[in-house]
PyMOL commands that place a pseudoatom at each C-alpha (Angstrom):
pseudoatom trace, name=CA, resn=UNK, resi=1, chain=A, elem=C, hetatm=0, pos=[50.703, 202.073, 9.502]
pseudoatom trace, name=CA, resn=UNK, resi=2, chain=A, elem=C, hetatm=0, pos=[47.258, 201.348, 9.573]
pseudoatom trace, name=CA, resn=UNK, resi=3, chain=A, elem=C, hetatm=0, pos=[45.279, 198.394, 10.834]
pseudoatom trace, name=CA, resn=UNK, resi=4, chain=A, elem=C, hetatm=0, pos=[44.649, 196.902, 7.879]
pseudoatom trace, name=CA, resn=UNK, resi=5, chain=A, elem=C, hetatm=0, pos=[48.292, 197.158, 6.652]
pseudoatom trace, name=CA, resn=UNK, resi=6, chain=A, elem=C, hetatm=0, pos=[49.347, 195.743, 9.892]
pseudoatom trace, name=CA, resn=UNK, resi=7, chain=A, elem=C, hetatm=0, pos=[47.116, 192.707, 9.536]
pseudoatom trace, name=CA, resn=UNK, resi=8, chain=A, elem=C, hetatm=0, pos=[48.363, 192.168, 6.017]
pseudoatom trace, name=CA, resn=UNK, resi=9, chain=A, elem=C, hetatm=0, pos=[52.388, 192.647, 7.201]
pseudoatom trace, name=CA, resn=UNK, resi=10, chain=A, elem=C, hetatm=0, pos=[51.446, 189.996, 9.665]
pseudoatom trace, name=CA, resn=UNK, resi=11, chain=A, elem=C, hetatm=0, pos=[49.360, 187.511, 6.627]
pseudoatom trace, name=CA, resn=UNK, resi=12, chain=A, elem=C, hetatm=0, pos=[52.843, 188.157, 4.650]
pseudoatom trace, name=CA, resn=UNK, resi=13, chain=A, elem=C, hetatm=0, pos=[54.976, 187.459, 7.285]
pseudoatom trace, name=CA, resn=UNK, resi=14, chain=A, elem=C, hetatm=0, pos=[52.785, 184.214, 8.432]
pseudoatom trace, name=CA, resn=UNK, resi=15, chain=A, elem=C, hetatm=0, pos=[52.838, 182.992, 4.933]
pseudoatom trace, name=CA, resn=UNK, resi=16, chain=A, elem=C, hetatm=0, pos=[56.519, 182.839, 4.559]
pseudoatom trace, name=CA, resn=UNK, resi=17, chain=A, elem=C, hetatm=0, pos=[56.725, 179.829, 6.972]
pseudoatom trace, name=CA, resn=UNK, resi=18, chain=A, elem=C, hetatm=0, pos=[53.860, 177.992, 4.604]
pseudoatom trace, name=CA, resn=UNK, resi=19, chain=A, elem=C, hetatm=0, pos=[54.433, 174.450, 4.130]
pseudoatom trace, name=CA, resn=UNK, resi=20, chain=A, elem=C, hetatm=0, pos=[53.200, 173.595, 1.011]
pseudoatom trace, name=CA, resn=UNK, resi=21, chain=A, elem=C, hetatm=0, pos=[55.795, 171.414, -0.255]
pseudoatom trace, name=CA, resn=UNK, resi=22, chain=A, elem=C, hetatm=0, pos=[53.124, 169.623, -2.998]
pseudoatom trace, name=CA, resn=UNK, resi=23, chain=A, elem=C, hetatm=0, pos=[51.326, 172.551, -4.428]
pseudoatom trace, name=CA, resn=UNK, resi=24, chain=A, elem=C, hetatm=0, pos=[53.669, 175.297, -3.944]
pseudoatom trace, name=CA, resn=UNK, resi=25, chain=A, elem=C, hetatm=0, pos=[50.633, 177.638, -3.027]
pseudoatom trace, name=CA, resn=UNK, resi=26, chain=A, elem=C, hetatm=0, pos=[51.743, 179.449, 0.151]
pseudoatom trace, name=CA, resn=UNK, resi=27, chain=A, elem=C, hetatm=0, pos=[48.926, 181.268, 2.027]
pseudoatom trace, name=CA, resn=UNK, resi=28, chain=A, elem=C, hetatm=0, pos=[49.009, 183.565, 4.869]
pseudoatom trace, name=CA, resn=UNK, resi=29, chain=A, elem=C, hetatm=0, pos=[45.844, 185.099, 7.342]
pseudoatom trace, name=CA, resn=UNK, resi=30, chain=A, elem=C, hetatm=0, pos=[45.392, 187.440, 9.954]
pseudoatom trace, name=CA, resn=UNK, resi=31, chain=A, elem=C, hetatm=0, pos=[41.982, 187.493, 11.832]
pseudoatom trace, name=CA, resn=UNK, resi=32, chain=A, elem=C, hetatm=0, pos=[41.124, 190.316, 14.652]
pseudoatom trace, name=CA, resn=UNK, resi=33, chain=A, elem=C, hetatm=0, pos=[39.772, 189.219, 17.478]
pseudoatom trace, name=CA, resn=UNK, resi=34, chain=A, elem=C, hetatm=0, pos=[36.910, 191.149, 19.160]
pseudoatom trace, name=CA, resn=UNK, resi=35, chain=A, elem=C, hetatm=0, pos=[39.063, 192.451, 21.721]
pseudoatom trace, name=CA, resn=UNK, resi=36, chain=A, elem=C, hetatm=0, pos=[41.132, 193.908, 19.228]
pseudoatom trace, name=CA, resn=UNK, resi=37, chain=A, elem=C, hetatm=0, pos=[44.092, 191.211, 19.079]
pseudoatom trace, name=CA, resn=UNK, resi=38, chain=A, elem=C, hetatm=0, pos=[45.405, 189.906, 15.918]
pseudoatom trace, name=CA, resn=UNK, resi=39, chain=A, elem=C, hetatm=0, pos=[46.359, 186.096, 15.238]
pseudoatom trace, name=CA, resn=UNK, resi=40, chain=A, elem=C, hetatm=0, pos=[48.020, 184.894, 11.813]
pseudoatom trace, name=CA, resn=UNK, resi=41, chain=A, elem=C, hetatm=0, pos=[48.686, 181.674, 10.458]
pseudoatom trace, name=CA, resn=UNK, resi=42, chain=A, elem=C, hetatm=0, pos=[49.837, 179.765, 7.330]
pseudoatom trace, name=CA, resn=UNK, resi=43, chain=A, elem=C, hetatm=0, pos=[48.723, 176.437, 5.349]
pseudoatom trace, name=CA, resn=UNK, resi=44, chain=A, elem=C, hetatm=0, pos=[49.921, 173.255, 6.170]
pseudoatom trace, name=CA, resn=UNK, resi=45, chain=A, elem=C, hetatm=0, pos=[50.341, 170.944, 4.108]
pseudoatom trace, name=CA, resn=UNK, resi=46, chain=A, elem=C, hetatm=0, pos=[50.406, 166.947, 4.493]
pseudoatom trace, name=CA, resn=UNK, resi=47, chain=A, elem=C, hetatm=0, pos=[51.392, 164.044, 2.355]
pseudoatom trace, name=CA, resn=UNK, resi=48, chain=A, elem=C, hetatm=0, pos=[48.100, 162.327, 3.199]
pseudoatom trace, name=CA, resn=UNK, resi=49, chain=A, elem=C, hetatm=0, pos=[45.838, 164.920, 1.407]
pseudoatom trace, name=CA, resn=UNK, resi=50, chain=A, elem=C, hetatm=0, pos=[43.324, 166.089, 2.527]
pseudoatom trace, name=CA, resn=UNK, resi=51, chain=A, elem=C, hetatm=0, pos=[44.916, 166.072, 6.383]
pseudoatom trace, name=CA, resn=UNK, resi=52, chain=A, elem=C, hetatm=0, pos=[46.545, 169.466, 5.857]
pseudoatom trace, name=CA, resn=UNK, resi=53, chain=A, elem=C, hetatm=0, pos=[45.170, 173.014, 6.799]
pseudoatom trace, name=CA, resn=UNK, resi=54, chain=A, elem=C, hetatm=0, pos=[44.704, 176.490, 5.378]
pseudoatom trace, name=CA, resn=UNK, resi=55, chain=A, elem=C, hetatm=0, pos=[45.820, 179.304, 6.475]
pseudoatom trace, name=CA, resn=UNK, resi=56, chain=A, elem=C, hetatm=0, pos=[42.401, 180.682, 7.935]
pseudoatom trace, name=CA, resn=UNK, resi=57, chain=A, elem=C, hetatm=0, pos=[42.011, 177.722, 9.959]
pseudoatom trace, name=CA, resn=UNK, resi=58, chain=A, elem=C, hetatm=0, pos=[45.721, 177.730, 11.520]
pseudoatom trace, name=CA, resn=UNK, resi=59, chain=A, elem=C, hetatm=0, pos=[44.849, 181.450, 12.495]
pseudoatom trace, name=CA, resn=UNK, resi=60, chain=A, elem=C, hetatm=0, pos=[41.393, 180.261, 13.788]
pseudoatom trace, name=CA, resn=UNK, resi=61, chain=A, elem=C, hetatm=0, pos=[43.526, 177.592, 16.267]
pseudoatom trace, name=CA, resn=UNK, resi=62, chain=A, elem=C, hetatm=0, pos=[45.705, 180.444, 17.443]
pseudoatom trace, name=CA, resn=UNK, resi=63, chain=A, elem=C, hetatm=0, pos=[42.634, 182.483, 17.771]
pseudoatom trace, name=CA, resn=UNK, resi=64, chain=A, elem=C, hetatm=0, pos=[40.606, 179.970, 20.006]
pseudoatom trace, name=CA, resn=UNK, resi=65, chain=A, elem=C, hetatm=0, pos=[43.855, 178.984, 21.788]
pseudoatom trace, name=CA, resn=UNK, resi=66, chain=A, elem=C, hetatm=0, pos=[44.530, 182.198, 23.130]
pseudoatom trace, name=CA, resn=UNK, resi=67, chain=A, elem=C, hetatm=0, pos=[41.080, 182.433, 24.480]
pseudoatom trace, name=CA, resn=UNK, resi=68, chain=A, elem=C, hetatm=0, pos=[39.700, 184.405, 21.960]
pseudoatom trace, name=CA, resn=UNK, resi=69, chain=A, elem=C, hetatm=0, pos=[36.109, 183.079, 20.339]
pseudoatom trace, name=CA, resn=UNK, resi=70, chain=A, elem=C, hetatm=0, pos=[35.006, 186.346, 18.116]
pseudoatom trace, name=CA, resn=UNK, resi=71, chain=A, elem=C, hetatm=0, pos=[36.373, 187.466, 14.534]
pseudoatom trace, name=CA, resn=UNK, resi=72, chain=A, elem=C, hetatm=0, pos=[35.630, 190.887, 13.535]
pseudoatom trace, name=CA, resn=UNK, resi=73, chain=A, elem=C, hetatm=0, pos=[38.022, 191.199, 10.617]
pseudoatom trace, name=CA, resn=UNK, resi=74, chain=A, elem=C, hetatm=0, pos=[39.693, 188.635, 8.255]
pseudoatom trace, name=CA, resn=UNK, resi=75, chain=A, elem=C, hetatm=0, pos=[42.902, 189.282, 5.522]
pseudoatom trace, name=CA, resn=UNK, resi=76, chain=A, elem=C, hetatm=0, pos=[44.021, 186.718, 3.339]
pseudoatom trace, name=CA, resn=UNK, resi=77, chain=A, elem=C, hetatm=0, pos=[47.166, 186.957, 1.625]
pseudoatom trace, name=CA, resn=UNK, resi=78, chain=A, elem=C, hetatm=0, pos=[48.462, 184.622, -1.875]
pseudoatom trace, name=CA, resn=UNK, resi=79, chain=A, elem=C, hetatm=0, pos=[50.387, 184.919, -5.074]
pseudoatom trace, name=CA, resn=UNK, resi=80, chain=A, elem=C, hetatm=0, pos=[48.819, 184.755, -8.247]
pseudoatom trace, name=CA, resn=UNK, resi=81, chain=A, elem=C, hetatm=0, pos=[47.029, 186.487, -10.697]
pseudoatom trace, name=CA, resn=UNK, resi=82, chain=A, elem=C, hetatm=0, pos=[43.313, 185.310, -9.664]
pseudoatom trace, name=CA, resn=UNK, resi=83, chain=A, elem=C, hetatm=0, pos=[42.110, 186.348, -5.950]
pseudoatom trace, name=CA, resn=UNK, resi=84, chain=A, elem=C, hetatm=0, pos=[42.291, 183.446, -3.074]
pseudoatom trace, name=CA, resn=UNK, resi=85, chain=A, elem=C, hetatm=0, pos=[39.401, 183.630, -1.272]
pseudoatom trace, name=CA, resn=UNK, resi=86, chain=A, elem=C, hetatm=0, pos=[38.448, 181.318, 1.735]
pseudoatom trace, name=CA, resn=UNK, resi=87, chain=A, elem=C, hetatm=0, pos=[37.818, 178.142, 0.229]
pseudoatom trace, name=CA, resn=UNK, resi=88, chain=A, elem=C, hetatm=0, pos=[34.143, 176.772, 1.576]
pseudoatom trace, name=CA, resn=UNK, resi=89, chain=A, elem=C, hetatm=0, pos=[35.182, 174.662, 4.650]
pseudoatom trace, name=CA, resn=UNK, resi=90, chain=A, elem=C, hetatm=0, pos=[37.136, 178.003, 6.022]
pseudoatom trace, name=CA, resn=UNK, resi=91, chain=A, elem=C, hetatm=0, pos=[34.127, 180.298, 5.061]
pseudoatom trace, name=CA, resn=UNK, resi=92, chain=A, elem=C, hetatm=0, pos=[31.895, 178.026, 7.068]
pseudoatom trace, name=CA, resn=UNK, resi=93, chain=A, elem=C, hetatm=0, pos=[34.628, 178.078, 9.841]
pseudoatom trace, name=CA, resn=UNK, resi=94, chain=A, elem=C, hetatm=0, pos=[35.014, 181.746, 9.961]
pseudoatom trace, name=CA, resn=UNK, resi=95, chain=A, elem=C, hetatm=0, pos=[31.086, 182.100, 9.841]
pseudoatom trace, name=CA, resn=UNK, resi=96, chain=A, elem=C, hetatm=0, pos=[31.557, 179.770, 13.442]
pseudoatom trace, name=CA, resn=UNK, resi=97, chain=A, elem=C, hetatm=0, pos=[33.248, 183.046, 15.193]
pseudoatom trace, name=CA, resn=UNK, resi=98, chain=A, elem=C, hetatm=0, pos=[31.842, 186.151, 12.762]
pseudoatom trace, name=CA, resn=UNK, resi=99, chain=A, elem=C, hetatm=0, pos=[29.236, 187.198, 11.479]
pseudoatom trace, name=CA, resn=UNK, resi=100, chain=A, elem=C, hetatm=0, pos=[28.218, 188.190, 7.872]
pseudoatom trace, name=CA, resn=UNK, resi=101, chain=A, elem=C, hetatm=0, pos=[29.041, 191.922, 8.294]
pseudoatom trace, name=CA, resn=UNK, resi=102, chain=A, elem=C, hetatm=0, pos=[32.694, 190.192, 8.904]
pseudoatom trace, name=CA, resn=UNK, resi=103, chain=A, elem=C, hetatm=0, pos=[35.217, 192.792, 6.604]
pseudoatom trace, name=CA, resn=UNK, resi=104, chain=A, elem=C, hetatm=0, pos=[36.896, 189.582, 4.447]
pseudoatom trace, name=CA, resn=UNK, resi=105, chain=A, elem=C, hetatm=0, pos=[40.014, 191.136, 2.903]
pseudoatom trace, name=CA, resn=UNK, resi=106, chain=A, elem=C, hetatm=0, pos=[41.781, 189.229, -0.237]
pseudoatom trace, name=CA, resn=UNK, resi=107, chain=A, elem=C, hetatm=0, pos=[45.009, 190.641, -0.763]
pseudoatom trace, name=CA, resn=UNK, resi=108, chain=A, elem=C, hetatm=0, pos=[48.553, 189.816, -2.357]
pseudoatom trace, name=CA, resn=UNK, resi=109, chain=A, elem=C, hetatm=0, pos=[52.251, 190.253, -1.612]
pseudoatom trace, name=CA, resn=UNK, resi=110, chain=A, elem=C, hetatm=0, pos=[51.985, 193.903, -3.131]
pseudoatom trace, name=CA, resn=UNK, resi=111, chain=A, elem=C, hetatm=0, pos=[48.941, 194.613, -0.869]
pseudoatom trace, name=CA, resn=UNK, resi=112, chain=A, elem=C, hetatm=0, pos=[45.127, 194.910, -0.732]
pseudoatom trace, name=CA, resn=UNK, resi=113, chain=A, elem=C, hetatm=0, pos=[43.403, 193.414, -3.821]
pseudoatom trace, name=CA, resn=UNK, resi=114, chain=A, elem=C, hetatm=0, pos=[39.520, 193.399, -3.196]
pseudoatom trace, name=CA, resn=UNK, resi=115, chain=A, elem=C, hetatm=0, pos=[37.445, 193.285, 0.299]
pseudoatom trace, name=CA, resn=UNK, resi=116, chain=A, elem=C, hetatm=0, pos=[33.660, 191.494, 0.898]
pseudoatom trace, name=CA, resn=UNK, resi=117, chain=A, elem=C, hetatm=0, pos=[31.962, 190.971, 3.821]
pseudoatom trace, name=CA, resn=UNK, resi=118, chain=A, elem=C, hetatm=0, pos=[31.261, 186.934, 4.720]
pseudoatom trace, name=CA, resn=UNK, resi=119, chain=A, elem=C, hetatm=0, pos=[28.106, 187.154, 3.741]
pseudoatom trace, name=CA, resn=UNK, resi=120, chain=A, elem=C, hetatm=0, pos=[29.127, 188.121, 0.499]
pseudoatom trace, name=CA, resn=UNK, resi=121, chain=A, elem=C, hetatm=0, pos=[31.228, 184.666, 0.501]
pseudoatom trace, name=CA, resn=UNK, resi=122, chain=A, elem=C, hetatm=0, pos=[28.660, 182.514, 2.131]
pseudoatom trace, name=CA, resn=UNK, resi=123, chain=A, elem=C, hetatm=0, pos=[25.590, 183.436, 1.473]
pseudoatom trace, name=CA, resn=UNK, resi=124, chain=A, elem=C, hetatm=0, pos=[22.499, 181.828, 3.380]
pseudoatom trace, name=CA, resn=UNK, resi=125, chain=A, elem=C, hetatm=0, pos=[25.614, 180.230, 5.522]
pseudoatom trace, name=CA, resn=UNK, resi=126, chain=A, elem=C, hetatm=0, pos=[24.840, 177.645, 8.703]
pseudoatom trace, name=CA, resn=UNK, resi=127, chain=A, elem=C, hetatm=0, pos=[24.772, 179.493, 11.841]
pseudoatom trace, name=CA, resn=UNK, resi=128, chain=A, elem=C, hetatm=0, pos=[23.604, 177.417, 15.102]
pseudoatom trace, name=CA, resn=UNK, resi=129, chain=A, elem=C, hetatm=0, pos=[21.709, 179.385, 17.085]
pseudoatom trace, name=CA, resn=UNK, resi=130, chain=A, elem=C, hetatm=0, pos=[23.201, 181.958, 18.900]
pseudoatom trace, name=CA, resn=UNK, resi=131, chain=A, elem=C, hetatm=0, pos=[21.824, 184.973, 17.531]
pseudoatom trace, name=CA, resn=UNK, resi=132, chain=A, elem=C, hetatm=0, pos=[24.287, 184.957, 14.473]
pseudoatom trace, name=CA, resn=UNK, resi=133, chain=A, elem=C, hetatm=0, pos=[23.030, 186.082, 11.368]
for i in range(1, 133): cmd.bond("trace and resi %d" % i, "trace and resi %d" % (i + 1))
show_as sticks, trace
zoom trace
């Protein structure tokens, strides 16, 4: 199995447990760490919308939580017929811990769909400075 198959076995798996009792839209993501480490996560959803989370940003927490603060590689994994990119609050978060070479992967439950760097996704994005470009 290859890396990128592993990541999206672990987005699948992740988005399983998605609570998305209101839309119905279960996501899943797996980012790499720089050191190599992957971290998944789901969305969350909340009666008091907006207050929930996507999936990027519950892998993000897991991410910093286990002491990790780089992203080298992202895979995000939905139904549907249309691709589900990061939406622009996760594309800005992401851009916080990658950079715009970032590999962004958009797959679906039968597998890899379409890949673009962050860049591609957020062009001209916000970086503070810290040498991030």
């Amino acid at each position: 199995m290859s890396d990128l198959d592993e990541m999206i076995r672990l987005a699948k798996a992740a988005r399983e447990n998605a609570h998305a009792p209101y839309s119905g839209f279960r996501v899943g993501a797996c980012l790499r760490s720089g050191d190599g480490r992957l971290f998944a996560g789901c969305n969350v959803e909340n009666v008091s919308y907006p207050e929930g989370q996507c999936a990027e940003t519950s892998a993000l927490g897991a991410l910093v939580t286990a002491g990790a603060f780089e992203v080298t590689e992202v895979v995000v994994l939905a139904e549907g017929e249309r691709l589900c990119t990061p939406c622009g609050g996760c594309r800005q978060r992401l851009a916080e811990f990658a950079t715009s070479e970032t590999p962004v992967h958009i797959a679906g439950p039968e597998g890899l769909r379409r890949s673009f760097t962050l860049g591609e996704l957020l062009p001209e994005a916000f970086f503070f400075e810290r040498g991030r470009a």
